[in-house]
Each structure stands twice: as structure tokens, then as C-alpha cells.
N, C-alpha and C positions, 0 to 999 in steps of 0.2 A: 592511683594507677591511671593513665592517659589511657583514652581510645583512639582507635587509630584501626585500618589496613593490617597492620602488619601483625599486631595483637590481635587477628581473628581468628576462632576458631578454624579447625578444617571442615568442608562442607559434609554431610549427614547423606550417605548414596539413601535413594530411594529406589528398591528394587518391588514393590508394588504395585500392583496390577487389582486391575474389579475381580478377574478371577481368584488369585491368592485372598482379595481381601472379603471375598465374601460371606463366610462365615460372622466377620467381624461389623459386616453391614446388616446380616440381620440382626443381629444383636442390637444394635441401634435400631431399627424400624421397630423392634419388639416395644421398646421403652420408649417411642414419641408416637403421638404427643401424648399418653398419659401422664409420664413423668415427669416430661419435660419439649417444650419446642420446636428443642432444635440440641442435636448433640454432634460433636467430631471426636473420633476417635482414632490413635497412630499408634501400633507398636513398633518397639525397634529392638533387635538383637544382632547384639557386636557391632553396633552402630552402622546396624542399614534397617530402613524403615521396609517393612518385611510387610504391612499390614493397613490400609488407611482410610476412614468410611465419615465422611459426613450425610448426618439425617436432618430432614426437618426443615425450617422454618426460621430466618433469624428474628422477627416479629410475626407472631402468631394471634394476639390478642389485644384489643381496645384499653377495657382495663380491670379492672377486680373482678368480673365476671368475666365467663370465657366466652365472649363475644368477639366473631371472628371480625378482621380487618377486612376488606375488600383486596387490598393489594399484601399480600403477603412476601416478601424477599427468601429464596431459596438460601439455606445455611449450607457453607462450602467449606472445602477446606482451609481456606484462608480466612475463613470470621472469626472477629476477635471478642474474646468474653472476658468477661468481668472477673478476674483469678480469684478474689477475696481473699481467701487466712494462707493460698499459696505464694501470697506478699510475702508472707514469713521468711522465706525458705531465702529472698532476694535479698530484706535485711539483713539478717545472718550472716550473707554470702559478704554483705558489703563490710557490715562490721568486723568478721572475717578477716577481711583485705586490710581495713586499717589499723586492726591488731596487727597485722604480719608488716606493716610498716612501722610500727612501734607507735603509734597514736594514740594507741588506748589498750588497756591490759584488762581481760575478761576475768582476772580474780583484785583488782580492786575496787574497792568501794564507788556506788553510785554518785556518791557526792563530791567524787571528785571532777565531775564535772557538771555535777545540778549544785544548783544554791539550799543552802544549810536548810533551806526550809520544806526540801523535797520531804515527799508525804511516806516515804517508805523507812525500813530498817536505816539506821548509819550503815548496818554492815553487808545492806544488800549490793551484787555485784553482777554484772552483764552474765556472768553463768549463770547467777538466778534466774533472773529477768529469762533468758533463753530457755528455760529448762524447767517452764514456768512453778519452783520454787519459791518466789519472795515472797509468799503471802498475799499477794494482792486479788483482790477479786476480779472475775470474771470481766467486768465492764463497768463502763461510767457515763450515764447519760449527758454527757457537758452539754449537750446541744439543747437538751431540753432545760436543762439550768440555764443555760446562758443565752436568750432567743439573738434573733438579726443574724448581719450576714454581714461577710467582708474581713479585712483583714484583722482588724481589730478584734473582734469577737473569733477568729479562726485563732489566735495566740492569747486570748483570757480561756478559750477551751483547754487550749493545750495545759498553760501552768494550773488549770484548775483537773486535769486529771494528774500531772506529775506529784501534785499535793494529797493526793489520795491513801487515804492509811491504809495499813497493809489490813485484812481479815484475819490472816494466819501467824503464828511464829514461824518467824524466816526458817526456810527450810524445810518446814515439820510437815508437808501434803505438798503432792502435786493440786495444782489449781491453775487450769489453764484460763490465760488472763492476758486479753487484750491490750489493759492496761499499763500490762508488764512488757509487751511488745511495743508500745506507742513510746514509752519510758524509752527501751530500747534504741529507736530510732533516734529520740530528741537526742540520747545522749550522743547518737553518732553522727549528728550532725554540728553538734558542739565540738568534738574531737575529729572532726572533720576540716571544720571550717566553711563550710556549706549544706546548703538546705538537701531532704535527705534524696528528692527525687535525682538532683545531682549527683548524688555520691553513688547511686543505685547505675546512672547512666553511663557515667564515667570509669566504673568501676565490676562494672559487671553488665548492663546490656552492649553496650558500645564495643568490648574486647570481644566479643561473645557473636555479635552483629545482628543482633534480635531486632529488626528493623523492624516489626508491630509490634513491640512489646516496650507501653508506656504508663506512667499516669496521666488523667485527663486526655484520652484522646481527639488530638488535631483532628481538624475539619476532612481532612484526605479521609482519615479511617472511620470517620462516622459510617460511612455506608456500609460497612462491614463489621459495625456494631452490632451484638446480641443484645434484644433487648431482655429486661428481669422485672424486678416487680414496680406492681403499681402503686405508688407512695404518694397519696393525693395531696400531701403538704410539701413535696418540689412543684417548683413552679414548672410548666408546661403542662399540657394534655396526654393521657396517656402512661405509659410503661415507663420505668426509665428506662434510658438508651443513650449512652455515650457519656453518661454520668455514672462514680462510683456509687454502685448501690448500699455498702453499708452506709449506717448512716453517722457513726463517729466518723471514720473519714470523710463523709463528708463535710460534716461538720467545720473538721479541718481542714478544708478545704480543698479536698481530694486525695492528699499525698498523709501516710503517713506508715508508720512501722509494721501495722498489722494490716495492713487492705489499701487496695489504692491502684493498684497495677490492670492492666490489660495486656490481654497476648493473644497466640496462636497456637495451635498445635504445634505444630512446625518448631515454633519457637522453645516452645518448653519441652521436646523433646531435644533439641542440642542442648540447653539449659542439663536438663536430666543427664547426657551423655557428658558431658563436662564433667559431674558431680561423679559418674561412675568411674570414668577415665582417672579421677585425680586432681581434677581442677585446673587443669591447664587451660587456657593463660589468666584464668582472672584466681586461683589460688592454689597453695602447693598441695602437694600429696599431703605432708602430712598433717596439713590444718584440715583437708577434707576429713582425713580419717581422725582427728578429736571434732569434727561437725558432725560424723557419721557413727559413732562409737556409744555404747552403750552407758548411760553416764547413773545410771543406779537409782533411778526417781523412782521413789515406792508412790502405791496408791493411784495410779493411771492404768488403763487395759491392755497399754504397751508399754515398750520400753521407751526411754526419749535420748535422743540427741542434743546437740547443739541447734534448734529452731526445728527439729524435723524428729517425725516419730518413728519409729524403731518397729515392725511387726503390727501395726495397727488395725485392728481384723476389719474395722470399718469400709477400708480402702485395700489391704494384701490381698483378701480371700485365699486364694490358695499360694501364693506365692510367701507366705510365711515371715521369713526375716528380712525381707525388701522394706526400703525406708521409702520417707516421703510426706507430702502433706493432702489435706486434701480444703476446699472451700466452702461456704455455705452458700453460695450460687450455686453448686452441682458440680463441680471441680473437683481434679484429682491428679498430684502425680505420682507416680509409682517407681523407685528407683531399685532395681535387683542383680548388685553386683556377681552374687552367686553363681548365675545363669546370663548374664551379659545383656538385660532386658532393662528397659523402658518403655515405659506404658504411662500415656497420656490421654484423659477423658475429660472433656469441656463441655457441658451443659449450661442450659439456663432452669434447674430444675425450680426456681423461686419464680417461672414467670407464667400466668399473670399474679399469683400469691402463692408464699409461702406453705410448707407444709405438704407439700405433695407426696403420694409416697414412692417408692419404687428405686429412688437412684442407689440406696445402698446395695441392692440386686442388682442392679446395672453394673456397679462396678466391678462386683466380686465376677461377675458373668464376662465383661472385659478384661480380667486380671486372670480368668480361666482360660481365656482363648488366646492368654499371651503365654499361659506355661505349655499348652499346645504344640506350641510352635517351636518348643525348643525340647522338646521329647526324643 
């Protein structure tokens, strides 16, 4: 599917004010910086953004210790973070598109477009992979098997997670698996014809007009970069910042199935409002609702979708059967057809280290102030 003008969305009214969104701003000063640096946060009902509070700090810290900067940049609402596993939800969307062009069929076999010597089931198939099914595990250090840097070593990573045996009998447990999403991607860039960051631009941020939301971000949007944590084996001083922080993508070179993107609020609240609307223009009604539909995965603490979870207490809190994903940066989108709501929460809770506590309270306490609103 071509982008273009004319394939854009309609625009998202903002009828938000400091006053209406105050409640929603303290809530964010509550949670930085213990949790997290710097947070923005947007709701929207019926698609108008009702609610909108950026807190904090887009670099707060030197590096592993919380040693302040001297100069610290105010986080606004236009800073763009690091989305991480809400990659997912873009994949899906793109794979999605090129199912409904007839490119690739989500009930056949992987191997019909990996080489015989792919590391999974013969009979695993993109609804596994999506619904993460196929047995594969959790993750795959390739980066640290495979050291250097550059093109060369970014595609021996890749075929050496594609070759990864599965853990599980196909099928038999949910096992969320990055693995299975990286899989995901290559395969749709094979049944594409193009690398996957294209497929994703062309096909879903371009129709869409998500003008901050990329992988690897250009030099323009560095300064509106969130920075996350500090990884003393990337080169530079400091936090990352304008580099993907997981580190299998990076590995890969930035772009890949499960992590890789950058956005804005802004941005992944039209994203979300697409998704509730129906899909219009990057996919139909009824591919949203088999992407949105309960698909029967035992053994997860929700239900799952097609790339997106179902009820996930992690991220719903009170908003129940609202779908969505959320990131291991501090990310999260919340999509609730029910009530006509999207709820968007971008952190950098990984910076300056991992592990901080509070953002699962953050969000359930933002996904309260959005059922609030629709009382």
C-alpha cells in the first residue's frame, strides 16, 4: 500500500486544556523522577484528545548512577521515546496489510518463505509466531554470540536467531518470544520485497501521517529524543539517546520485528484511534477485528490477539477488555473499544538503569483517570 496525502488519516481534535488535564498531570509528577524521568501522557474519547500532560526531563542522568546532568532538556509533548515491544503492535499491522494484499497467508507454513533450514516447527505459521505459540523461547543473545558491527554481522545475527529451535511443542503454551516476532518480521520482508522498516513506512506510518514515528532517528529528531539506559558497551558517553535501547535490535541493526521504533504521543494515539475505528486507511474492518479478537492462547494472564494482548492487568487496570501493548522502556498503549478510549503513556522508566519500580502503578493510575472521563 503507497503513502501518500490522500491515504491520511483524519486529524485527532484536541480539545485539552491545563485545566481539564490536571488531574492527569498530577499523576505524572506523582511517578517522576522516582519511576521514571520524564513521562507524557494523552487520553482520547471518541477521538478527541480530552486530556494531555507531559512531566519531567528528557535526559536526567549522566549514567548508571543518578548523577544529575548540569543541563537537563524539559520532556514535552512532542518527545519522542523509544516504544520497544509496542513495535509489535506496527509489525502485525504491516503483516496485516500484506496478508490482505494476498502476499502472504497467516495459516501457512513458515517455511514457505525461510530456507528449509529455519530453526523452528515445519508447521509453524505467522499466527503462531503472532500469538506467540510456536515454541520458541523468550530470546536470543545473537549479539553476544556473534561480536562486531556492520552489515555483515547485523544478517549472520539475524539467520542465526531464524535457526533457533523451538523450546516448546508447537502450540502447547503461550511463550512470549521475541524470537517469534524477529521471525515475524524477516518473514515479511521476504513476502514483501523490502526491508522491514520500509514495509512499516509505507504501509502503515506514511497512510497514517505519523511524522515522528521512525526507526533510527534522523538528526532533526534527536533533540526530542528520550534518553534510557545506560549500556557502557555502546560506543558514546552516557545514557542511550537516539539509539534503539533493546539490544537484539540493536544488534540488528536498529530495525527489526519486536523493537525498533520511535514515536510520540500524539502519534500513537492516531495509531490507537485507527485500530478502534477499524483500520481505516492502512487496514479493513474486518482484519482489525481477527487482529483484535480473542484467539484462545491458554497459559498467559490474558487473552491474546493477533500481536496485541487482550485484558492485560499489567497495562488495563481498570479498564478490563481494552487491548494493547505495552514496552519495556515504560510504554504503553491502551486501546478500548467498549467506551471509545485511547490512552497513551510514554516513559523512559529504564533510565538511568533498569528495574525501577512504580511504572505498573503509573499506568493502572493513567488507565483510571481515563475511565473517569467517560463516566
Amino acid at each position: 500500500m503507497p503513502d501518500g496525502p490522500d491515504l491520511q488519516a483524519g486529524p485527532i481534535r484536541d480539545v485539552s486544556t491545563p485545566e481539564t488535564s490536571a488531574g492527569l498531570t498530577e499523576i505524572l509528577e506523582s511517578a517522576v523522577p522516582a519511576a521514571c524521568s520524564a513521562a507524557v501522557a494523552l487520553i482520547a474519547v471518541q477521538g478527541s484528545v480530552v486530556a494531555a500532560a507531559a512531566v519531567g526531563e528528557a535526559v536526567r542522568y549522566s549514567g548508571a548512577t543518578e548523577a544529575l546532568l548540569d543541563e537537563r532538556p524539559p520532556a514535552r509533548r512532542d518527545a519522542v521515546f523509544d516504544l520497544a515491544s509496542i513495535t509489535k503492535l506496527f509489525t502485525t499491522a504491516a503483516i496485516l496489510s500484506l496478508a490482505e494484499d494476498g502476499r502472504l497467508g497467516l495459516d501457512e507454513p513458515v517455511t514457505t518463505w525461510l530456507p528449509a533450514t529455519y530453526g523452528g516447527h515445519p508447521a509453524t505459521t505467522l499466527r503462531h509466531l503472532l500469538t506467540h505459540t510456536a515454541g520458541l523461547p523468550p530470546s536470543r543473545r545473537a549479539h553476544e554470540e556473534i561480536p562486531g558491527d556492520g552489515s555483515g554481522a547485523h544478517a549472520a545475527r539475524m539467520e542465526l536467531i531464524l535457526t533457533t529451535p523451538p523450546a516448546h511443542a508447537l502450540g502447547e503454551r503461550y511463550v512470549y518470544s521475541d524470537v517469534g516476532m524477529v521471525t515475524a518480521g524477516r518473514v515479511a520482508e521476504l513476502a514483501g520485497g523490502a526491508p522491514l522498516d520500509e514495509l512499516v513506512r509505507t504501509r502503515v506510518i506514511g497512510p497514517l501521517g505519523l511524522t515522528s514515528t521512525c526507526y533510527r532517528p534522523p538528526a532533526e529528531l534527536l533533540p526530542r529524543v528520550v534518553a534510557t539506559e545506560y549500556q557502557p558497551d555502546r560506543p558514546g558517553p552516557g545514557c542511550v539517546r537516539g539509539e534503539v535501547h533493546d539490544e537484539t535490535a540493536y544488534g540488528l541493526g536498529g530495525v527489526a520485528g519486536h523493537a525498533g521504533l520511535f514515536s510520540t504521543a500524539d502519534d500513537l494515539v492516531r495509531f490507537g484511534e485507527t485500530l478502534r475505528t477499524g483500520g481505516g486507511p492502512i487496514l479493513r474492518p474486518e482484519t482489525v477485528a481477527e487482529m483484535t479478537r480473542d484467539h484462545g492462547v491458554q497459559g498467559a494472564a490474558f487473552d491474546h490477539g493477533l500481536g496485541v494482548r487482550i485484558g492485560d492487568p499489567a497495562i488495563v487496570g481498570p479498564l478490563g477488555r481494552a487491548y494493547g501493548h505495552s514496552g519495556f522502556t515504560g510504554t504503553s498503549l491502551v486501546v478500548d473499544p467498549e467506551r471509545s478510549l485511547t490512552v497513551v503513556l510514554l516513559t523512559n522508566n529504564v533510565h538511568p538503569v533498569r528495574g525501577r519500580p512504580g511504572i505498573r502503578d503509573l499506568r493502572h493510575a493513567v488507565a483510571a483517570e481515563a475511565l473517569r472521563r467517560v463516566r
